[in-house]
N, C-alpha and C positions, 0 to 999 in steps of 0.2 A: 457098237460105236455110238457116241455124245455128239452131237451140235452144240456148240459151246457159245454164247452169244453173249455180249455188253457192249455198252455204249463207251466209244475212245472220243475224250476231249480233243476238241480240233484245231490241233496243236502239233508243232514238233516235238515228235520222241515221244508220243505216245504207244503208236504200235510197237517201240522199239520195249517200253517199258512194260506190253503185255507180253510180246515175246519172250521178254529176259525172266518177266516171272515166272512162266509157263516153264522154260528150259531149264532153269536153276531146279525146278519141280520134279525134273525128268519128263516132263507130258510131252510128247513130240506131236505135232503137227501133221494132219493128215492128208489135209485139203482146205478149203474153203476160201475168203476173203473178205476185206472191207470195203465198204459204199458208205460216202461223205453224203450225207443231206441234211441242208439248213447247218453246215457248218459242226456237223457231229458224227465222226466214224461210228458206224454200224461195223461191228467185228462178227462173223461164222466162222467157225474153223472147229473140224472134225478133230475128235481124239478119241481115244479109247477109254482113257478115265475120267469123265466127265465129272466125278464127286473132287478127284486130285488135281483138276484143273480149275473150279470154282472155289475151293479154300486156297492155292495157289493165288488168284488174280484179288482174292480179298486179302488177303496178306498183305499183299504188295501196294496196296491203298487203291486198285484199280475199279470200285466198286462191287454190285451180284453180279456175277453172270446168270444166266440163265441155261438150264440144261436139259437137252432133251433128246430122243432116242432117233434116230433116221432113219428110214428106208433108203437103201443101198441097192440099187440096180446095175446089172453089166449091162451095156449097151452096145451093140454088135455094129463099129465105127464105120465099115463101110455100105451101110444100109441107110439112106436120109429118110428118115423123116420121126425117127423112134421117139424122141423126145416128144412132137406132139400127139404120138399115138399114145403114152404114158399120162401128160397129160388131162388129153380125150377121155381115156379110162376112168380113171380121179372124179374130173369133173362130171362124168356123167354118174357117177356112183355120190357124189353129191360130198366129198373130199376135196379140200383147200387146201394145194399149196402154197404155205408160208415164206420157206425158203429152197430156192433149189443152189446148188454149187456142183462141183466133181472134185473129185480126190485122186492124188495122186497117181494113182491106177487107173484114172481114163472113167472111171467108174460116176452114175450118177447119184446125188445125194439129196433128199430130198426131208424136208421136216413139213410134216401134216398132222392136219388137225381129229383125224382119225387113223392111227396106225391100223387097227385091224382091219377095218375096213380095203384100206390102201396096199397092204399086203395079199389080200384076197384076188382084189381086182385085177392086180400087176403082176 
């Protein structure tokens, strides 16, 4: 699984015109979301083909995206506190994450700056 990431002008019908590219594509949607800051969507959103999702949103005029590989965690929902004992982990092994979101399966999704490392520790 891809972290799929570009910047959406902040504007109506943006997100709608990354979606429609992505779906005309076939790339379906795993997870993820957008964050407005300073007036410009920040888009994540998991997929499986991450190469067919970035020539997809360049077609479409949508600009690069950016693509990169995730760490995918199940998290056991009735136990509190996992998420900062993952983070804990990361950080103390000296791993930055970038992005986190969940996917549709409850699951956490995480983009760092060391996959092996991050995979070891977790």
């Amino acid at each position: 699984m891809h972290d799929v990431a570009i910047e959406l002008a902040g504007r109506p019908g943006s997100l709608a015109r990354f979606g429609e590219a992505l779906g005309a594509a076939g790339v379906s949607l795993e997870g993820g979301g957008v964050f407005s800051v300073n007036g410009v969507g920040h888009a994540h959103f998991l997929v499986e083909d991450g190469e067919a999702a970035r020539t997809a949103l360049e077609q479409a005029g949508l600009g690069t995206a950016k693509v990169r590989p995730v760490l995918i965690r199940r998290l056991k929902q009735e136990v509190p506190g996992q998420l900062g004992a993952i983070a804990r982990a990361l950080g103390d092994a000296g791993v930055n994450i970038e992005v986190q979101y969940s996917d549709h399966a409850n699951r956490l999704i995480l983009v760092v700056d060391d996959m092996e490392t991050a995979d070891q520790v977790t």
